[in-house]
C-alpha positions, -999 to 999 in steps of 0.1 A, spaced: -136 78 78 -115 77 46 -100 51 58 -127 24 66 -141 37 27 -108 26 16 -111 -4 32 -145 -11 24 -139 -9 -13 -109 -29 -13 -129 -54 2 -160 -55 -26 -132 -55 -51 -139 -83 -79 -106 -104 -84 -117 -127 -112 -108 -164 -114 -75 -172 -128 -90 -194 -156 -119 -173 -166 -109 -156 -191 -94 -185 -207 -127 -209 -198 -147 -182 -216 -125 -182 -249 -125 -218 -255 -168 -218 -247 -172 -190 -277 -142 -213 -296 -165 -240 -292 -198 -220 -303 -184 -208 -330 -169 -243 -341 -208 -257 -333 -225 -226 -357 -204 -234 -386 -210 -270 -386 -246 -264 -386 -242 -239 -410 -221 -264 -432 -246 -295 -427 -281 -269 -438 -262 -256 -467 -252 -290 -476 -284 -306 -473 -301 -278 -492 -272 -278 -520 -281 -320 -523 -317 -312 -526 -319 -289 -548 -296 -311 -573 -317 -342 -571 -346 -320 -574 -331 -303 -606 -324 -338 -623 -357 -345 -623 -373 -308 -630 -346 -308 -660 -363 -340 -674 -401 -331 -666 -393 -296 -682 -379 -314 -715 -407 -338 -720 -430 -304 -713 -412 -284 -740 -416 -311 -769 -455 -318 -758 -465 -279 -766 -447 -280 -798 -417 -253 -791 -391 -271 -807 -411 -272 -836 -418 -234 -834 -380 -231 -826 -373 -251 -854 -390 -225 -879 -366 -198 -871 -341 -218 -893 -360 -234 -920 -370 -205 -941 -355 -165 -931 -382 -150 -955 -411 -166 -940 -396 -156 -906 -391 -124 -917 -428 -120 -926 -441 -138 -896 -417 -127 -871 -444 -118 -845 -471 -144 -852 -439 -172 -846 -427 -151 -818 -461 -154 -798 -464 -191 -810 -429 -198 -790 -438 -176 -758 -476 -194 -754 -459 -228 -763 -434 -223 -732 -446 -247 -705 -442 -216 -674 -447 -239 -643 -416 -264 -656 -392 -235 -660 -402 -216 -627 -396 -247 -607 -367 -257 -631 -351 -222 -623 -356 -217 -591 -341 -248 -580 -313 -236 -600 -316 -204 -582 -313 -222 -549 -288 -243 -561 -263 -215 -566 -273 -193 -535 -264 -229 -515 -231 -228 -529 -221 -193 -529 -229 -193 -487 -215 -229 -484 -181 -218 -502 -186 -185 -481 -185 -209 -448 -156 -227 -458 -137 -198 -461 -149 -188 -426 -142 -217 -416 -109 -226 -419 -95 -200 -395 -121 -210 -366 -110 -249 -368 -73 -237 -367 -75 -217 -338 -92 -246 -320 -65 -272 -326 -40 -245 -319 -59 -238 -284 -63 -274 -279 -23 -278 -287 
């Protein structure tokens, strides 16, 4: 009986391919090789939308700022240091209401984006080197 057990099992034994092991390195390789380009074209795309963006934002939040009058206000901080000593709170609430809010949120988030695109794009580079050697070197 111990023998037709022994038998049995040698028989249901899994011998895998020769290949496999290597087929299965190069498809992950090639995954891998596929996320980062991905990666590398969203980051990309987001990093050259946010800068066009910005160029524009930058001048739409200039024109804003000398419409409501801040770089008049601003201007007063310099002029005379005893009147702005006086009227340091009445000129300090005239510069914060004269601040066009909507202009600078856009204007600093797209800066915001800007940087976060960069920081993973240079992050993916980095990553990225190593996986695009080891392919050549597996293709080699």
């Amino acid at each position: 009986m111990r023998e037709n057990l022994k038998r049995a099992f040698l028989k249901a034994s899994y011998q895998p391919e020769a290949g496999l092991a290597d087929d299965l390195w190069q498809t992950i390789e090639k995954r891998k090789n596929r996320s980062a380009h991905f990666k590398l074209t969203i980051l990309s795309i987001t990093g050259g939308a946010s800068i066009s963006g910005l160029a524009s934002t930058l001048k739409i939040l200039s024109g804003d700022l000398a419409q409501s009058g801040f770089y008049e206000y601003f201007s007063l901080i310099f002029s005379d240091s005893r009147l702005m000593l006086a009227y340091w709170k009445e000129l300090a609430f005239s510069l914060a209401e004269s601040l066009p809010i909507m202009s600078m949120i856009i204007s600093l988030s797209l800066i915001f984006i800007l940087f976060l695109s960069l920081k993973h794009l240079m992050k993916q580079i980095g990553r990225g080197r190593p996986i695009f050697i080891n392919s050549a070197i597996l293709s080699i």
